[in-house]
N, C-alpha and C positions, 0 to 999 in steps of 0.2 A: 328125827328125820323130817318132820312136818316142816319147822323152821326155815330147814333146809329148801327144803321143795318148795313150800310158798316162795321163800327169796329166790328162786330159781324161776316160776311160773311168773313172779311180777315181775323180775326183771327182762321175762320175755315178751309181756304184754305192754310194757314200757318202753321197749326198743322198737317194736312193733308202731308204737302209735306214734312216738316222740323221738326217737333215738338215744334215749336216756338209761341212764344207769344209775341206780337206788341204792344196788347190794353188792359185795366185793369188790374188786381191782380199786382198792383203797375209798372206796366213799361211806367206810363205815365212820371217819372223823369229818367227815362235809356236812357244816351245819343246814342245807338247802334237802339231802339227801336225809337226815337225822328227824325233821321235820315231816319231811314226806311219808317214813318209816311208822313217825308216831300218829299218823294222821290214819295210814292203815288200819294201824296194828287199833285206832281208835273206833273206824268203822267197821272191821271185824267181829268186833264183839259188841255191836249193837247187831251186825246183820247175822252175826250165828245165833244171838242166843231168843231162846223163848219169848213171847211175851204174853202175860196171862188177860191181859188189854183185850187179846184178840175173841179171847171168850166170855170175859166180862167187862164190855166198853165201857163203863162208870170208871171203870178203875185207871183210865188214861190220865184223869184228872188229879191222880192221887200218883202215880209213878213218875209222870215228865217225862215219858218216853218222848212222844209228840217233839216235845219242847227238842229235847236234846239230837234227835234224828234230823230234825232241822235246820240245827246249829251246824251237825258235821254236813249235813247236804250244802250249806252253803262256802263253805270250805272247802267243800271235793272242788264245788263248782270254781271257784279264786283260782282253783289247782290247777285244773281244765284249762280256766283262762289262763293261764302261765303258760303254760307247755303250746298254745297255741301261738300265743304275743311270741313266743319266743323264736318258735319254727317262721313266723311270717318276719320278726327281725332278720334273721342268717338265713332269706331266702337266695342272696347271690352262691348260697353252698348248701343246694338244695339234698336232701338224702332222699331213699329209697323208704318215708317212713308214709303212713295215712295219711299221719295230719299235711304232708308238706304234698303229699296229689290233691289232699282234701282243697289247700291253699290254692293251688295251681289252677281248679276248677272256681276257684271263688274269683280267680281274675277274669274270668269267661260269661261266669253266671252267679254275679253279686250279687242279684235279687233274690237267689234262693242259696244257696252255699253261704250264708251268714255265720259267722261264727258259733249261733245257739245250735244252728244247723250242723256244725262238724262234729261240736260237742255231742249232740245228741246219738251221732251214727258212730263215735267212739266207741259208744254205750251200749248202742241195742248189737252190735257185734256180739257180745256173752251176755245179753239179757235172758236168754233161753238157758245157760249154765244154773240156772237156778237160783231160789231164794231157801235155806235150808232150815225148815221150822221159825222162819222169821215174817209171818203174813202180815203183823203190823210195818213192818219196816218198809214192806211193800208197798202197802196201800200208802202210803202216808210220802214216800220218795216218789210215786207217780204223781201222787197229786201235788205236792210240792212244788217239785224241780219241773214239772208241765210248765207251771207257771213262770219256770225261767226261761226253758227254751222248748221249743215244740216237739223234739222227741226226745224221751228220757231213753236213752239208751249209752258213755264211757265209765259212768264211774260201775254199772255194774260189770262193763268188762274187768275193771280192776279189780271190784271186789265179789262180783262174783265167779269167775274168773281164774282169780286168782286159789281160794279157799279150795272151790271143788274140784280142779286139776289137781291141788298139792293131797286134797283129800284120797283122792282117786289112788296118785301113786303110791304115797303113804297105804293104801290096806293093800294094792297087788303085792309091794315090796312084801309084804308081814306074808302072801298067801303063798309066793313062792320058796320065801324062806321055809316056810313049814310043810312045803312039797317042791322036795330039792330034786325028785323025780321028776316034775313037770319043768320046774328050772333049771335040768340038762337038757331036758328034750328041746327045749325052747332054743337053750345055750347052742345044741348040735345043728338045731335048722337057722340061726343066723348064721356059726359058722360054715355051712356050706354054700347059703346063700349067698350069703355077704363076704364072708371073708374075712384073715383078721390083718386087712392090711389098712383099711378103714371103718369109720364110724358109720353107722345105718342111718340111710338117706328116706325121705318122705317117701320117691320112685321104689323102695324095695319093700314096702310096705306089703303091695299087691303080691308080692314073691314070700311074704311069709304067714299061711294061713294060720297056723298053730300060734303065734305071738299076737294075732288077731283076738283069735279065741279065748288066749288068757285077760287081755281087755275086757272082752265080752260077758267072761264069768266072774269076773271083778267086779263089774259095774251089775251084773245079774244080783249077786251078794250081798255086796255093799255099797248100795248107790249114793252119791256124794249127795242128794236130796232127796232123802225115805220119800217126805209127801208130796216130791215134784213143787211146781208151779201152783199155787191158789188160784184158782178161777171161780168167778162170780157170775151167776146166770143174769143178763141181761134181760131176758123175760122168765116166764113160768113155764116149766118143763117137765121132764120124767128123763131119769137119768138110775139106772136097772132097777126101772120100776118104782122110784121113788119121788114124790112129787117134790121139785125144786120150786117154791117160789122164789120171783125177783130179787133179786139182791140177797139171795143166797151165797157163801159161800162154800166151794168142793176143793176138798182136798183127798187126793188119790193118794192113799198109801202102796205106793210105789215097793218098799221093803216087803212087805206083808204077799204079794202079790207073786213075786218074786221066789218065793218061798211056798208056795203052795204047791202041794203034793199033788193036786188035781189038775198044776199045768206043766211040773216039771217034774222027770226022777230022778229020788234021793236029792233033793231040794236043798238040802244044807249042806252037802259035799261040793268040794272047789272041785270041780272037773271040766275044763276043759274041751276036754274031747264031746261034750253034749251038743255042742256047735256045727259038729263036723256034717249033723244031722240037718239035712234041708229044712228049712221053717223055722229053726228053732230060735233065731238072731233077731226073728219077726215077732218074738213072744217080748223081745225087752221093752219095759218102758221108758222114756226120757224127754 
């Protein structure tokens, strides 16, 4: 099902930005689409996986992480510029996508709306979606692609983005399978809500608390970034109590947190209904 779901989320991140199509309605044989695919499916697995670089910095010089993160950043970046060249070619059939208002505003205020500038606001769109146990990848695409264009913010829409929404649905799927009693009760308050004469709309969102809630306890569970965000103290601190020098790295284990008996009960149980309780939706981290 991941598969699924990622081609599902980048295809929506994709239309969203571009109006482009990657996955299904036949562009699994389009060599431009086939490309795009392996260029993902290439960043993916620099940005999920570990790197042990980040605990023992010697060892960047022995792995090529470095090397290789910067190879695909400048590739995302070709990508970027593609999907932009292209939107500002067929602007006499403008669509309803970012880049083509991004375009629109570039004809008003070309001094600041510069191309590295649209790229960048692609990006920082799902910069906050996370980097998930990959701080090298982090550090090293900031300072990198800075150097291209002034904010690093599309490719991690794409990839990050992309992973931790397919992540996300991927473990709810697994949690209401395996409580098919909260997966009717869900199932009964859309169809009273909604109705089965259509599909559930953004607007009916506010009208269903209980499918709220099963998000809530999803992401409480199994959050698609155990340690969140790396953040780096800019100066020397105390952070619960512990003295951070400069250029510290903190990584909050977000899992761990989540799971603690002293902030939540019965911590390892899917329940839902713990939401229903005021404050408790203040207790997640993200």
């Amino acid at each position: 099902m991941k598969s699924m779901f990622s081609n599902l989320t980048f295809n929506n991140i994709i239309r969203m930005l571009a109006g482009k199509c990657y996955y299904g309605d036949g562009a699994e044989d389009d060599p431009e689409a086939k490309r795009v695919r392996e260029l993902i499916a290439e960043g993916m697995g620099c940005f999920g996986a570990g790197n042990t670089a980040d605990y023992l910095p010697i060892l960047t010089w022995i792995t090529g992480s470095e090397k290789r993160i910067k190879k695909i950043a400048s590739r995302l970046d070709e990508f970027l510029q593609g999907l932009v060249d292209e939107r500002r070619e067929g602007k006499e059939k403008r669509q309803n996508t970012m880049v083509d208002h991004l375009l629109c505003l570039q004809e008003t205020q070309p001094e600041y709306y510069t191309d590295n500038i649209i790229k960048g606001i692609m990006l920082v769109s799902n910069i906050l979606s996370s980097l998930v146990d990959c701080h090298i990848w982090y550090k090293i695409i900031i300072s990198f692609v800075l150097c291209l264009y002034a904010s690093n913010v599309l490719k991690s829409l794409i990839l990050a983005g992309t992973d931790t929404s397919a992540v996300t649905l991927e473990w709810t799927l697994s949690a209401l399978l395996n409580h098919p009693q909260i997966l009717s009760k869900a199932r009964d308050e859309i169809d009273n809500k909604v109705g089965l004469n259509r599909l559930v709309e953004e607007s009916d969102l506010s009208h269903l608390p209980y499918l709220q809630n099963i998000v809530s306890e999803s992401l409480r569970l199994y959050p698609a970034s155990p340690l969140l965000v790396p953040h780096v103290a800019s100066e020397d601190c105390k952070v619960g109590g512990y003295h951070m020098p400069r250029g510290t790295m903190l990584l909050t284990n977000a899992w761990a947190i989540h799971r603690d008996p002293k902030i939540w009960d019965d911590p390892t149980s899917f329940k839902p209904e713990r939401f229903e309780k005021e404050g408790e939706a203040q207790k997640l981290l993200g």
